[in-house]
C-alpha positions, 0 to 999 in steps of 0.5 A: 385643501379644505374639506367642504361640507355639504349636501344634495336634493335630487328631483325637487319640487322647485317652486315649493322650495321658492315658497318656502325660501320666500317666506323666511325672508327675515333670515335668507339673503337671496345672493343671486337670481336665477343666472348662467354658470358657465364651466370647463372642466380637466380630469387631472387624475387617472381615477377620475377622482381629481378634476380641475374646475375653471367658473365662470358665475356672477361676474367672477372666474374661479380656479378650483382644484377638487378631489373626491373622497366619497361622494355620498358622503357631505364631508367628501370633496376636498377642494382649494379655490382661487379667485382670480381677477379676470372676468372671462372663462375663455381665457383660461380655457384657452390658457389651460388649453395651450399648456396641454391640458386638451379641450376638457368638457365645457358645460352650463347650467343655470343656478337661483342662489341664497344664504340662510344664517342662524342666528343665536337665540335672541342675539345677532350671534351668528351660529351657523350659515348655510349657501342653498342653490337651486341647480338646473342641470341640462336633461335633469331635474332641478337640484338643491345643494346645501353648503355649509359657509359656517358652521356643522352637519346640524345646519343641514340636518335644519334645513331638511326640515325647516324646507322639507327636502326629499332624501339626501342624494348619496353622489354627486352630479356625475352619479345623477346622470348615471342614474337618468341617463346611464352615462358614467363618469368617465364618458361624462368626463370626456363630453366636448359639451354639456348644456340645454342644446344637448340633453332633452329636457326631463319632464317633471 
């Protein structure tokens, strides 16, 4: 399993962030507008801890396998990815369904995606690049998530600046919506769905 390194924004002021993302448009590629992600996810760990992530987003599917180590921490996830030529989340639903892994917890949410890359002094060498998305939660309000493509810690400790975020968010989505709703991670877990049609939108 690779380690991921990366970090997260709770409560932003997305239209700020917009801003500033716009006007650093020599170096930020915007990969992806504003679109639907749609998953279903297994706890396959009695710690809640290890899950098993079926994606579908920007007309690919992805299989990945997630353990969490420490949730506050931005090299806690450890995860192995399989990218899978099939265009429908359906399908390994059904799949994973059938070899008994249960319904698992279907959610959605929406994403507005770029990458920044850094490069080296005047040169194209590139020094580090980073994914930054723009999550929209149901019934939170909007997060940013940095995600080291290549590259250290110090390419997030530059975008905290370069794009003024609030304070790190020690905790992953789970311990957000504890936080605002007082759902924990084990009820969250066990929740047939999760989108717009189920949590009243968060005024902010």
């Amino acid at each position: 399993m690779k380690v991921e390194l990366e970090a997260r924004y709770y409560a932003v002021r997305d239209i700020e962030i917009l801003y500033r993302l716009e006007k650093e448009d020599a170096i930020v590629e915007r990969v992806c507008r504003k679109s639907l992600a749609r998953r279903c996810v297994w706890d396959i760990d009695a710690t809640k801890r290890k899950f098993l992530r079926v994606r579908e987003y920007r007309g690919k599917t992805e299989i990945t396998v997630k353990r969490i180590k420490d949730s506050t921490s931005v090299k806690g996830t450890l995860e192995s990815s399989f990218l899978l030529h099939a265009n429908r989340l359906d399908s390994f639903m059904e799949l994973f369904r059938a070899i008994g892994l249960g319904s698992g917890s279907y959610q959605e949410n929406e994403r507005d995606c770029w990458r920044w890359i850094h490069y080296e002094g005047d040169s194209r060498e590139v020094s580090w690049a980073c994914d930054i998305t723009l999550d929209y939660w149901p019934g939170l309000k909007p997060i940013v998530e940095i995600e080291v493509i290549s590259g250290g810690p110090e390419a997030i400790t530059f975008l905290e600046g370069r794009l003024r975020l609030p304070k790190r968010f020690e905790g992953d989505i789970a311990d957000i919506y504890t936080q605002e709703h007082g759902i924990s991670r084990e009820d969250l877990s066990k929740m047939r769905s999760l989108t717009a049609r189920d949590f009243p939108e968060i005024p902010f």
